[in-house]
C-alpha positions as CSV (number, residue, x, y, z in Angstrom):
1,X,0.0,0.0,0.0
2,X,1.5,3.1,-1.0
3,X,0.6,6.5,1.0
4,X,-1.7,7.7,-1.6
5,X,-3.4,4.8,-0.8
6,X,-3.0,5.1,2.9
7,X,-3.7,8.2,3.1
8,X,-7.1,7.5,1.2
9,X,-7.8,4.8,3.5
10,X,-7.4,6.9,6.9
11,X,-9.7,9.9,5.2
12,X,-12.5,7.4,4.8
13,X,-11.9,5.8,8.3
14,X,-12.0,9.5,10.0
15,X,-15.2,10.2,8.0
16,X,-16.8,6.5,8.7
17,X,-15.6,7.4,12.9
18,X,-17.3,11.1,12.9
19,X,-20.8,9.6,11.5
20,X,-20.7,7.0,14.2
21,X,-19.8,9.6,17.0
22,X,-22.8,12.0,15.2
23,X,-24.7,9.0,15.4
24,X,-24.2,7.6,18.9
25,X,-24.3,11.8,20.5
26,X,-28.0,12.1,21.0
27,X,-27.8,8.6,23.0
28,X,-24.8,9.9,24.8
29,X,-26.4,13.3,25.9
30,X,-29.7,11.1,26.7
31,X,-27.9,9.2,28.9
32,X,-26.3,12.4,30.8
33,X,-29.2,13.9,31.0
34,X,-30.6,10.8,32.6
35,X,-27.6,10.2,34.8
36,X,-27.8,13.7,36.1
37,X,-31.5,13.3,36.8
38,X,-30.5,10.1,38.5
39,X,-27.6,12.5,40.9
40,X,-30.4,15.1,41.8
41,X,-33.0,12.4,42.8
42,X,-30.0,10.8,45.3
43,X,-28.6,14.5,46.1
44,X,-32.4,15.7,47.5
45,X,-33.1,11.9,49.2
46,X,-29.6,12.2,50.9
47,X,-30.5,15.8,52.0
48,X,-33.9,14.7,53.5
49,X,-32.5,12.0,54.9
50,X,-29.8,13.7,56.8
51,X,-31.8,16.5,57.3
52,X,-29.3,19.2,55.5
53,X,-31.3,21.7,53.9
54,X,-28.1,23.0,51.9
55,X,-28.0,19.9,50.1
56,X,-31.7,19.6,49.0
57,X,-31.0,23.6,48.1
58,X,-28.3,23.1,45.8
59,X,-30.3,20.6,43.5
60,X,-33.7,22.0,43.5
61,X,-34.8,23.6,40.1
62,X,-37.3,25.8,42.0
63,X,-34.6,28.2,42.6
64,X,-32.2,30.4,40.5
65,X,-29.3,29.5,39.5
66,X,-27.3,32.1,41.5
67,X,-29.0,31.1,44.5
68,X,-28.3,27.4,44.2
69,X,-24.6,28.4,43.1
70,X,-24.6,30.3,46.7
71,X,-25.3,27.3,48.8
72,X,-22.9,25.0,46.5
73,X,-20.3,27.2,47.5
74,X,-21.2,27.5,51.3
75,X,-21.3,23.8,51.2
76,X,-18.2,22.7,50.0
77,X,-16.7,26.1,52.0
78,X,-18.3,24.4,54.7
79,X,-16.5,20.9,54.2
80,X,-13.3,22.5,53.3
81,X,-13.6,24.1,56.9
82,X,-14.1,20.7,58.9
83,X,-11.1,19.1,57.2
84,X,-8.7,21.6,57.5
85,X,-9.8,21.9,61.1
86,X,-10.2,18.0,61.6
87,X,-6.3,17.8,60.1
88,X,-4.8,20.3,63.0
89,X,-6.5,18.4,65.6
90,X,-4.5,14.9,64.0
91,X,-1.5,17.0,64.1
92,X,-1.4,18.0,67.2
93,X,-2.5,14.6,68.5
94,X,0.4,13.5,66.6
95,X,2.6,16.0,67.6
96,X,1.7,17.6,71.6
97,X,-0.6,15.5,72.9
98,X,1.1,15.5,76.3
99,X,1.6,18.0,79.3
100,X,4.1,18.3,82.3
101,X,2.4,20.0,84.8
102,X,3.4,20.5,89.2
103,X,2.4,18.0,91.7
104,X,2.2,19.8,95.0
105,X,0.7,17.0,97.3
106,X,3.9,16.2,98.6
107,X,2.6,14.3,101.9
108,X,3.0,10.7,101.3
109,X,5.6,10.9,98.2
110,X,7.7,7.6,98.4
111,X,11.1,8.1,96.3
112,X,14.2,6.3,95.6
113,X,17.4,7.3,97.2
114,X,20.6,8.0,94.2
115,X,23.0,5.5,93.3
116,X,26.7,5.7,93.6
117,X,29.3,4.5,90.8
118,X,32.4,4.2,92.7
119,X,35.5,4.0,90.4
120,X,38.8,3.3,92.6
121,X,42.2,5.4,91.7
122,X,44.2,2.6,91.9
123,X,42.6,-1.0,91.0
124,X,45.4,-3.3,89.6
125,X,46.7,-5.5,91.6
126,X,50.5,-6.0,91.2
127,X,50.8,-10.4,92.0
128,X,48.0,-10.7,89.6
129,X,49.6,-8.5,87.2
130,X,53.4,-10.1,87.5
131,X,51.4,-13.5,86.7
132,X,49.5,-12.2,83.7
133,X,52.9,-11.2,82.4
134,X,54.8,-14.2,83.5
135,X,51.8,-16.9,81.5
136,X,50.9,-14.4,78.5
137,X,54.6,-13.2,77.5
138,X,56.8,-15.3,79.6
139,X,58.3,-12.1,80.8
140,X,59.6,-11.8,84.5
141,X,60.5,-9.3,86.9
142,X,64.2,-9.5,85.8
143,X,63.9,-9.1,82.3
144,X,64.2,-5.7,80.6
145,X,61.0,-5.5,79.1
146,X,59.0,-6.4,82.3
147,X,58.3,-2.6,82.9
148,X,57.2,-2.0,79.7
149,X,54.6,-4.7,79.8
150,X,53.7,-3.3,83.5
151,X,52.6,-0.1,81.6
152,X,51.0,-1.6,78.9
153,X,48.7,-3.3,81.9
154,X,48.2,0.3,83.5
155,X,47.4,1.8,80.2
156,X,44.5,-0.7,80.0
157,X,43.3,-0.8,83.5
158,X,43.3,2.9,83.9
159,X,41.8,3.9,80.4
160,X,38.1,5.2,79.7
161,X,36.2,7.0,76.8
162,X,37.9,10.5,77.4
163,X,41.5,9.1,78.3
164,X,42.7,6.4,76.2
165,X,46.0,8.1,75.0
166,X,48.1,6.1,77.1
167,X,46.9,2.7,75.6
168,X,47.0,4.3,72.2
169,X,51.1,4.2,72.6
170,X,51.1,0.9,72.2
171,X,49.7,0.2,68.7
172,X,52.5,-0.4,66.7
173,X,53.5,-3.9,68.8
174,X,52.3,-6.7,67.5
175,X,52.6,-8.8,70.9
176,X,49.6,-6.8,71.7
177,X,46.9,-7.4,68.5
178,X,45.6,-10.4,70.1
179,X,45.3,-9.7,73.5
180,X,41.3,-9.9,75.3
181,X,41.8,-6.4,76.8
182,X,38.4,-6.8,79.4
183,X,39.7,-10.5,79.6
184,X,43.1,-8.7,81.0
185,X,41.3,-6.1,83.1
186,X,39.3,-8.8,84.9
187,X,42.7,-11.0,85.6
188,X,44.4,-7.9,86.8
189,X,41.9,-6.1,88.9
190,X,41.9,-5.3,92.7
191,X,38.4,-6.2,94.5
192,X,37.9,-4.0,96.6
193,X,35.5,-4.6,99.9
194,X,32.9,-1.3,101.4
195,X,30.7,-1.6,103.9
196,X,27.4,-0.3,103.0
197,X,24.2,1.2,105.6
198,X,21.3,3.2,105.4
199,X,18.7,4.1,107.2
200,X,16.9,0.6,106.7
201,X,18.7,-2.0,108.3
202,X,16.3,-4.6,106.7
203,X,17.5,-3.9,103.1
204,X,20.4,-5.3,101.4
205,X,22.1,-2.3,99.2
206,X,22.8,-3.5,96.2
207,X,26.6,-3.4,95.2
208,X,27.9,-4.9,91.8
209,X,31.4,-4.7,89.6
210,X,30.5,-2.8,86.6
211,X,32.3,-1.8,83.3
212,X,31.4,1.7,82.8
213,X,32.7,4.3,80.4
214,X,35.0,5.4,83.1
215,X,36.8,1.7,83.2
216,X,35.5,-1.2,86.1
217,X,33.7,0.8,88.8
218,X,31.5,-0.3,91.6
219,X,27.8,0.6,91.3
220,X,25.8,0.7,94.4
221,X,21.9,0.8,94.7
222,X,22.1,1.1,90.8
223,X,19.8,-2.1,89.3
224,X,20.5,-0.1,85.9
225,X,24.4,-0.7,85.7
226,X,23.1,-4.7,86.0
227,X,22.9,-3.8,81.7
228,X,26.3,-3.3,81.3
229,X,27.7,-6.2,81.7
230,X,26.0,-7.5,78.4
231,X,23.8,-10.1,80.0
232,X,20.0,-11.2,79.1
233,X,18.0,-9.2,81.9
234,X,14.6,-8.8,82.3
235,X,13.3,-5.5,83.7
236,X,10.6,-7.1,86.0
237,X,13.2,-9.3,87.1
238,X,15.4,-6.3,88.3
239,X,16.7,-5.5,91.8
240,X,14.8,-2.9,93.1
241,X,16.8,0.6,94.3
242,X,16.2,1.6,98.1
243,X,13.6,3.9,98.5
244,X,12.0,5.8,101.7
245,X,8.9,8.2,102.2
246,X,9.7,12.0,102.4
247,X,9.8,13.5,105.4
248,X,8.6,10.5,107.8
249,X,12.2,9.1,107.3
250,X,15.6,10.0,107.3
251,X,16.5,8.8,103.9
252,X,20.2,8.2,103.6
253,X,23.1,5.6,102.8
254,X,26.4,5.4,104.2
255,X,29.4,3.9,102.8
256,X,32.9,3.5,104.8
257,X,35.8,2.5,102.3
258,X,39.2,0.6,103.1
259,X,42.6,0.7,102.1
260,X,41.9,3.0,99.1
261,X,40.2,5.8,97.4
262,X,38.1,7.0,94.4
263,X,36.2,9.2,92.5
264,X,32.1,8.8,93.0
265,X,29.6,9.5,90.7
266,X,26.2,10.4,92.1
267,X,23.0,9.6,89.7
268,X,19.9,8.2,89.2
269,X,19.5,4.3,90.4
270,X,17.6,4.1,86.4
271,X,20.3,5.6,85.1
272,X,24.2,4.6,84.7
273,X,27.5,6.9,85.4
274,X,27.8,9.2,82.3
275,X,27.4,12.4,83.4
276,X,30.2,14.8,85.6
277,X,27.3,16.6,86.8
278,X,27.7,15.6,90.7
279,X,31.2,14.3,90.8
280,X,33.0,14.1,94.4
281,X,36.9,13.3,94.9
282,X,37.4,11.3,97.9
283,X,40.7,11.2,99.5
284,X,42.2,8.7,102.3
285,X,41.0,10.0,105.8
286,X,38.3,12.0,104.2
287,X,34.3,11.8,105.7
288,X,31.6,13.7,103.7
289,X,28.1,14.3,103.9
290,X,26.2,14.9,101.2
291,X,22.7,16.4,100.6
292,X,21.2,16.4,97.8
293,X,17.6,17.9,96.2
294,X,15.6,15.9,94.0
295,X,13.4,16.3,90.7
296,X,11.1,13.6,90.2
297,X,8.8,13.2,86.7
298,X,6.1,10.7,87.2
299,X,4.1,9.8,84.6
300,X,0.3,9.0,84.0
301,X,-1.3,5.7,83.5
302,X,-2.6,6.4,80.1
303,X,0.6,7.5,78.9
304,X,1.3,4.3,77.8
305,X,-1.0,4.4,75.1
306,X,0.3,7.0,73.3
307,X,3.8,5.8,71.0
308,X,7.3,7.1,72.0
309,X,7.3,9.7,69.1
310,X,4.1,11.3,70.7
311,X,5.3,11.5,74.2
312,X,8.7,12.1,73.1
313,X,10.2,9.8,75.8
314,X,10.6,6.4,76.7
315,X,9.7,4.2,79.5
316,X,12.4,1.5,81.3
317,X,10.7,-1.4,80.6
318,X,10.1,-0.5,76.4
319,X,12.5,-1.9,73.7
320,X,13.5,1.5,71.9
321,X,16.8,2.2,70.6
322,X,17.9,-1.4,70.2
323,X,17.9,-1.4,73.9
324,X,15.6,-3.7,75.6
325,X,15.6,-2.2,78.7
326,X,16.0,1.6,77.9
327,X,17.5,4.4,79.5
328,X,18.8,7.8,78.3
329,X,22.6,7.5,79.6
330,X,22.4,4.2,77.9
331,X,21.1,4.9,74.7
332,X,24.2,7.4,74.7
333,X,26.7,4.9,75.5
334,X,25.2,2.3,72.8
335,X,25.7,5.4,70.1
336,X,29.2,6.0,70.8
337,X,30.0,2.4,70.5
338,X,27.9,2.1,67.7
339,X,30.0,5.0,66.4
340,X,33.4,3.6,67.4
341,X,32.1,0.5,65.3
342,X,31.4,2.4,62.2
343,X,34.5,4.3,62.2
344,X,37.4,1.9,63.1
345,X,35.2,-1.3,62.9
346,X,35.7,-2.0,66.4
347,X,33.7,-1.6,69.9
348,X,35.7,-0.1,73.1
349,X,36.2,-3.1,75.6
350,X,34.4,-1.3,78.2
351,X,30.8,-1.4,75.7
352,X,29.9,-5.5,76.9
353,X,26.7,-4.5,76.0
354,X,27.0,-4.0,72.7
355,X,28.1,-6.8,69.8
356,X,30.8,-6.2,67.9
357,X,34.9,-7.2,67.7
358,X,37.1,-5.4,71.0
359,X,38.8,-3.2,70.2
360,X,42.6,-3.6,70.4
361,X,45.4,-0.6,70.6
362,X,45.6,-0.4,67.4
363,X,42.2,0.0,67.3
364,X,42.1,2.7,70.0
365,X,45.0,4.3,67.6
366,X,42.5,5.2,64.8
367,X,39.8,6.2,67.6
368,X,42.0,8.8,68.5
369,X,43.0,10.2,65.1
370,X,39.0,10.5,64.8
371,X,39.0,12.4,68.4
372,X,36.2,10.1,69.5
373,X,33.8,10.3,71.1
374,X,34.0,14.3,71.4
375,X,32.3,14.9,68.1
376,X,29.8,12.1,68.6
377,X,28.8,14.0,71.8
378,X,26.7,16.2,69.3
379,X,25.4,13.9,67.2
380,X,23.9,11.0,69.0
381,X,20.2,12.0,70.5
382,X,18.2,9.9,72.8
383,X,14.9,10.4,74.0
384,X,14.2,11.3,77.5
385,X,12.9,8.2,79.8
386,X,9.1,9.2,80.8
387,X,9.8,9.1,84.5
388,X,13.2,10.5,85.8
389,X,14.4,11.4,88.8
390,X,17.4,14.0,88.6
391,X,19.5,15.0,92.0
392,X,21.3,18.4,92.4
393,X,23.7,18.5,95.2
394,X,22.8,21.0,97.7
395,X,25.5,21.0,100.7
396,X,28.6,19.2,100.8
397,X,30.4,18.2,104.4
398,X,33.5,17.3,104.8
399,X,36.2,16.5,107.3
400,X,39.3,14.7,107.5
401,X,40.4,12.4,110.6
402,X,44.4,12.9,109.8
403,X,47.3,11.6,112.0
404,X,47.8,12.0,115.2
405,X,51.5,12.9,114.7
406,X,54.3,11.5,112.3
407,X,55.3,8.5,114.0
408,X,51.4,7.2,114.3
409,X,50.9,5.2,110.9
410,X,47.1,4.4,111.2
411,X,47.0,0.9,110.2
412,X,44.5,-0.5,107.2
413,X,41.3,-1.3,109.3
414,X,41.5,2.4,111.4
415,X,42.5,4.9,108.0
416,X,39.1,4.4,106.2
417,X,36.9,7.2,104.2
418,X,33.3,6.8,104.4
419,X,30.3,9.5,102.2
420,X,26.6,9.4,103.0
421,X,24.2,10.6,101.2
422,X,20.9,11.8,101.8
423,X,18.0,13.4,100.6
424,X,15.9,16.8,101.5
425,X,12.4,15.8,101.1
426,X,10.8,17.8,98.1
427,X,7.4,19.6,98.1
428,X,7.7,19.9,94.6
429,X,7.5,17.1,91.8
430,X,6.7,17.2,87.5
431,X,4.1,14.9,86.3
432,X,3.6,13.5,82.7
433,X,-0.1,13.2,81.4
434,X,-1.9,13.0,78.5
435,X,-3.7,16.5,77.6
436,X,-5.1,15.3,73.9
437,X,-6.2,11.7,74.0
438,X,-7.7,9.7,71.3
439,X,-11.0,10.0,72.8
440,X,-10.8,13.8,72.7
441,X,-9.9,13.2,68.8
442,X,-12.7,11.7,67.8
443,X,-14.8,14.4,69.9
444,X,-12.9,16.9,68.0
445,X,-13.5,15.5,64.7
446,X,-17.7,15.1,65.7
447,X,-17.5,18.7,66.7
448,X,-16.2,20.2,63.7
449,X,-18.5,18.2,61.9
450,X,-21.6,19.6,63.5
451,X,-20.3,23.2,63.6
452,X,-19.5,23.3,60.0
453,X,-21.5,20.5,58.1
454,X,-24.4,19.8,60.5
455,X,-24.4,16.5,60.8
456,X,-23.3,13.1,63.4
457,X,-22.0,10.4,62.6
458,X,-25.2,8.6,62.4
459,X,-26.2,11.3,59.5
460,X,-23.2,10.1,57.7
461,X,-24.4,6.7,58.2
462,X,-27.0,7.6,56.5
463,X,-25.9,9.6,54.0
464,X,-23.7,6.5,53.1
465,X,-26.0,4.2,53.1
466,X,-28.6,6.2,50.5
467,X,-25.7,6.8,48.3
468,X,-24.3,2.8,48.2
469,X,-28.3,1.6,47.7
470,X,-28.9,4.0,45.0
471,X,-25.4,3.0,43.4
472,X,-26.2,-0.7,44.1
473,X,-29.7,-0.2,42.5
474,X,-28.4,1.6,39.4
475,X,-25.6,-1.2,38.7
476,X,-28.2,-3.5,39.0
477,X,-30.9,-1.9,36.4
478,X,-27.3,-1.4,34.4
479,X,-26.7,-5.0,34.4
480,X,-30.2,-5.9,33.5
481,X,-30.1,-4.0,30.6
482,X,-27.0,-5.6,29.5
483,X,-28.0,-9.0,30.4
484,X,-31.4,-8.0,28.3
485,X,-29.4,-6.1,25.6
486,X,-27.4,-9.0,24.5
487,X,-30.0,-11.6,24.7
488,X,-31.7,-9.6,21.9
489,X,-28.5,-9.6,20.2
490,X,-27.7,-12.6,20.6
491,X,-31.8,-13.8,19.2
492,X,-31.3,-11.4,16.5
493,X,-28.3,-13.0,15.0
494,X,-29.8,-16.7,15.9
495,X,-32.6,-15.1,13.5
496,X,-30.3,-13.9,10.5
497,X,-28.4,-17.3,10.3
498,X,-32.0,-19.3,10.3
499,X,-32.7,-16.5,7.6
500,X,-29.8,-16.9,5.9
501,X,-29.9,-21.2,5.9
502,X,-33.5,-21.0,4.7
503,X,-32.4,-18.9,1.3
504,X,-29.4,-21.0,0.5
505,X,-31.5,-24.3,1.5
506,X,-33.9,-23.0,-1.3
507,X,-31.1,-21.7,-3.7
508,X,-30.1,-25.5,-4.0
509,X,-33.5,-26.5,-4.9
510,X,-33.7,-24.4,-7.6
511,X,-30.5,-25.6,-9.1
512,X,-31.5,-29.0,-9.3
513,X,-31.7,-30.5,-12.6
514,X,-35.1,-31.2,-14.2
515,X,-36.6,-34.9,-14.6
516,X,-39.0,-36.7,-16.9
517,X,-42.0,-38.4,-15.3
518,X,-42.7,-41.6,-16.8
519,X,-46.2,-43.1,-17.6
């Protein structure tokens, strides 16, 4: 086919299509008409069945067009309203649905008393240590490189997140690639004994050996630190903190130390030692008294309902964070590790609580060219734990017992430094609640419904159901007509063919040839 040909063929086919469409318009405008009939019959039923007269207005020929133009606009003005408003109020649900506001009904407030990590100045123990050196690197006091294996041990016992310099030093030896650094610390390390009383001489304090960010530490009345040590804990299965009622006890703890001294870190029993917030030095002969204020946020029951990204914090017994018992200062911790991972694929041996290959001084090598963790201080965030209990230190006490004169050396058991702690009942606490609940949602949404549209929720039952009947009802008739539409069809061409057998049935009669009859 050439393209005059073609072109012949698509003029013809373009004419042939335009008489069809000129044809098949009258049925087509028929059939809007019809189906816009059919929309103002289920427009005025809806409106009487909901009872809004702006509906019934807006399709009733009666009026003039203008008129019926008016309420079409106040209508869907009116709907445009509800959802704007109806979207705030999911927004805010969404976004602030909580409050913080002051509990002043102090009398009868229970509260737990702080926790103490206790890290010791001096922890290694030197006949552990010379055995360590003799098995590992059959090195012995008389050889020359005894010393410099001595250091490499202090390096590790002594190091923490913002002082590991020392075991940096050591990255280019080989001797040392291999080498279990927490494995070391534990072979090495000094236990060290404190005697531990409160005010209730029925409760056990709780004291355990940690590995905090500071190096091994004791934590005491801290069920928290009980995390660290990388162990499968459930939270209902934790030891429980000491705790007192305010003001019809003298809440305090009191711990006498032996043979050495520390640094203690006073924070929340929920929380672990990460902070330098309340940090006290405490030296050989040295007895202080501390008092401290608290903070307390409780929270509300129905604060559970709401997820963490509406409350904006976290309770201890939820699984957030790849934590599965949370807290703030741990969710900290686990993103520097996690960070120390990602940079120099290796975690810190004091992180048991989170996977990954230990970290050895070479390791620690490249976490100091990065300057970790003092840029990660910025960049990992942690939500807030719903209830928290934060301690200021108020007043500090503190004498030292001394010598009596130069030749007096107090012996071990006599030269001890105790700290107690105590609290100053509050009168003031926070409390977390909900202030936007679902329920007041929904209310919301019916409200703005009935100011703007006028109608419930059982109107729009209604309206719903009048609209799916009359859909139903019409793609029924539809059907039907189809179904009825094609049977005729279908008889007409069952008619043609019968037609069409008959005439050639009679053309092959008439062809036959002619014959004689015979007497």
């Amino acid at each position: 086919m050439d393209r005059r040909q073609l072109r012949h063929w698509l003029r013809r086919m373009s004419a042939w299509t335009w008489r069809r469409l000129l044809a098949w318009l009258p049925a087509v405008l028929l059939g809007f008409r019809s189906y816009c009939n059919r929309l103002r019959e289920m427009a005025e039923i809806a409106g009487a069945e909901t009872g809004v007269l702006a509906i019934s207005l807006i399709v009733n020929r009666q009026l003039h067009i203008s008129e019926r133009a008016v309420w079409l606009l106040v209508v869907l003005g009116s709907i445009y309203a509800a959802i704007r408003l109806s979207g705030l109020q999911y927004e805010r649900y969404l976004s602030s649905p909580t409050v913080i506001s002051v509990d002043r009904d102090y009398r009868g407030w229970n509260g737990s008393l702080p926790a103490v990590t206790l890290c010791y100045y001096d922890h290694i123990d030197s006949f552990k240590a010379n055995e360590y050196i003799q098995d590992v690197w059959n090195v012995s006091i008389i050889d020359e490189d005894y010393f410099y294996f001595m250091d490499f041990l202090y390096a590790v016992v002594n190091a923490s997140a913002s002082n590991y310099a020392e075991l940096a030093k050591f990255a280019e030896d080989e001797r040392f690639d291999q080498v279990d650094l927490y494995e070391l610390m534990q072979r090495v390390d000094r236990p060290f004994e404190q005697v531990i009383s409160s005010f209730d001489a029925n409760f056990q304090v709780h004291v355990q050996m940690v590995m905090t960010e500071r190096g091994s530490c004791y934590a005491i009345n801290s069920p928290m630190s009980s995390v660290l040590s990388g162990k499968p804990i459930v939270y209902e299965e934790m030891e429980q903190p000491l705790s007192c009622q305010y003001g019809k006890q003298q809440c305090y703890i009191r711990m006498d130390l032996y043979e050495s001294t520390g640094v203690l870190d006073v924070h929340s029993p929920y929380e672990v030692s990460a902070t330098e917030a309340n940090i006290v030095a405490l030296h050989k002969s040295d007895e202080i008294t501390a008092s401290f204020k608290v903070l307390e946020t409780v929270a509300s029951k129905n604060l559970h309902e709401l997820s963490v990204a509406q409350r904006k914090c976290a309770f201890n017994n939820e699984e957030t964070s790849n934590l599965k018992i949370y807290s703030k200062s741990l969710c900290l911790a686990r993103c520097r590790a996690v960070m120390a991972l990602e940079m120099c694929n290796c975690v810190p041996f004091f992180y048991q609580f989170v996977e990954g290959p230990s970290c050895n001084p070479a390791g620690f090598e490249c976490l100091l060219d990065f300057k970790w963790p003092i840029w990660a201080l910025h960049i990992c965030k942690c939500p807030s734990t719903c209830t928290e209990i934060e301690y200021t230190m108020q007043t500090v006490k503190k004498s030292s017992w001394g010598v009596k004169n130069n030749d007096e050396v107090a012996s071990s058991e006599t030269a001890t430094s105790s700290f107690r702690w105590d609290l100053i009942p509050p009168k003031v606490r926070l409390r977390r609640d909900v202030v936007y609940s679902f329920e007041d949602l929904i209310v919301s949404f019916g409200g703005a419904l009935a100011f703007f549209v006028g109608v419930s929720v059982l109107g729009l039952v209604e309206m719903g159901h009048v609209i799916l009947h009359n859909v139903l009802l019409d793609a029924t008739m539809l059907v039907r007509w189809i179904y009825a539409r094609a049977r005729r069809n279908r008889a007409s061409h069952r008619a043609v063919a019968q037609q069409q057998q008959q005439r050639l049935s009679l053309a092959d009669t008439a062809e036959l040839p002619p014959f004689d009859y015979v007497n």
